[in-house]
C-alpha positions as CSV (number, residue, x, y, z in Angstrom):
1,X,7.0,13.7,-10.0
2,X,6.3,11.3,-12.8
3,X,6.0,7.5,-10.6
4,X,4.2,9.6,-7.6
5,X,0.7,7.9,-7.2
6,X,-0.8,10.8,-5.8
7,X,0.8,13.2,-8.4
8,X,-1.0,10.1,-10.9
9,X,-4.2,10.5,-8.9
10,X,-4.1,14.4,-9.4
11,X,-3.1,14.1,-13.2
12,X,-6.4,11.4,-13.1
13,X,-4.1,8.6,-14.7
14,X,-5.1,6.4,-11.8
15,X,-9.2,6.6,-10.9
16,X,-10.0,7.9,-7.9
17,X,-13.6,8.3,-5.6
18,X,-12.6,12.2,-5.2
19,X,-14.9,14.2,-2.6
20,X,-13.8,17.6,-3.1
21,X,-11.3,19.5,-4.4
22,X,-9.8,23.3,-3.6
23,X,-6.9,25.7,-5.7
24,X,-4.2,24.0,-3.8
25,X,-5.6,20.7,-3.3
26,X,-7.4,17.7,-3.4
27,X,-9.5,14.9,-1.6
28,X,-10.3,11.4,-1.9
29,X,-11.4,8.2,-0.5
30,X,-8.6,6.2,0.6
31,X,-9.0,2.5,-0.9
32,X,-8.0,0.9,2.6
33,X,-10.0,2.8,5.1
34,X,-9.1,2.7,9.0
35,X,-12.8,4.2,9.8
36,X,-16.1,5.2,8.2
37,X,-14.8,8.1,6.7
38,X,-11.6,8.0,5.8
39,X,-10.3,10.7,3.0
40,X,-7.3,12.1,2.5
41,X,-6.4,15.5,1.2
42,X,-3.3,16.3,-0.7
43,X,-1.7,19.1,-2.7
44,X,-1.8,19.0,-6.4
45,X,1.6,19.8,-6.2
46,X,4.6,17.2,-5.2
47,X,6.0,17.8,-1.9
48,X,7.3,14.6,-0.6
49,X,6.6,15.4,3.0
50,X,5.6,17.9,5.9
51,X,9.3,18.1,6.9
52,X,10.1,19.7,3.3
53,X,7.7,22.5,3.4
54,X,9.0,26.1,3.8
55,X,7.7,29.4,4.4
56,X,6.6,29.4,0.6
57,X,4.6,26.4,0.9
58,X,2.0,28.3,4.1
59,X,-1.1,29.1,1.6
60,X,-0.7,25.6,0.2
61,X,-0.8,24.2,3.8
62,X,-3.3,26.6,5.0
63,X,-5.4,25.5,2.0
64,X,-5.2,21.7,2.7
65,X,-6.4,22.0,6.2
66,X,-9.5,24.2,5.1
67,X,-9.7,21.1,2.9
68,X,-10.1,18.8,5.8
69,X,-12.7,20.8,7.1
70,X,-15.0,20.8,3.9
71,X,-14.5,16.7,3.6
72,X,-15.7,16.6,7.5
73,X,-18.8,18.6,6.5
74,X,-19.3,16.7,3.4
75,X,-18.7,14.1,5.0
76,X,-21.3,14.6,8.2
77,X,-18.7,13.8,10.6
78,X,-17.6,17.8,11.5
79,X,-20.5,18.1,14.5
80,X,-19.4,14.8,15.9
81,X,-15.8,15.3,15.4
82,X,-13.0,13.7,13.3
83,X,-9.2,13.2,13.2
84,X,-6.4,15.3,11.0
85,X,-3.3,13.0,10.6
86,X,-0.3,13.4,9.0
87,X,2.7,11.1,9.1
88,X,6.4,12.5,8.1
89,X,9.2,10.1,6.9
90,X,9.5,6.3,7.4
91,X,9.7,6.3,10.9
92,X,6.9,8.4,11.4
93,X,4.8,5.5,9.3
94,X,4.2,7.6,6.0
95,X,3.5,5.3,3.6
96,X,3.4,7.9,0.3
97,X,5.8,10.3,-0.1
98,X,3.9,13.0,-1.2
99,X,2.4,15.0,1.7
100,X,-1.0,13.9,2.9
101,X,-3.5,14.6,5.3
102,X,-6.0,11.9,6.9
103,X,-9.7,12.4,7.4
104,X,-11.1,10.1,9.9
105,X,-14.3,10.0,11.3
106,X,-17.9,8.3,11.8
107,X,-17.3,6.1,15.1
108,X,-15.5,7.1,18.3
109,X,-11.7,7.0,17.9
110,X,-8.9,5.6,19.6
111,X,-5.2,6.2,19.8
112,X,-4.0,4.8,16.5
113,X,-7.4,5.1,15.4
């Protein structure tokens, strides 16, 4: 999608502090982080949301959350433990719509983070 900032992010027309990156995917640092770590993984390729995945879209998925795993090792939080979050559609407070994924960690998390 052409005005998507994450599809801009993956093209690398807008800078990013990138962590690591997989076939299907990639991860940053968010610019307003919520904890210590805070990176967020998405898919090279638009998908607007969660809710507009389909069965084609399971090694993409599959791929992203190995993703998370690899940030929370790089990231030294996978021992001590660290949220996945993903938020679908206005109400459900997504922000982007391009699918993302949420890496939170270093400090003991609350509800709501």
């Amino acid at each position: 999608m052409e005005d998507c900032i994450f599809c801009k992010i993956v093209r690398g027309e807008i800078p990013s502090t990138r962590v690591a990156e997989s076939q299907w995917a990639i991860a940053f640092e968010d610019i307003a982080p919520k904890a210590p770590v805070h990176t967020l993984v998405i898919p090279k390729e638009h998908i607007a949301a969660l809710h507009e995945a389909t069965d084609a879209d399971r090694e993409m998925l599959a791929d992203c959350l190995l993703l998370c795993n690899e940030v929370a090792r790089i990231k030294g939080v996978d021992e001590s433990g660290y949220r996945v979050v993903t938020s679908d559609g206005p109400d459900g407070g997504q922000e982007v719509a391009h699918l993302h994924f949420h890496v939170l960690g270093g400090r003991k998390l609350q509800f709501g983070v």
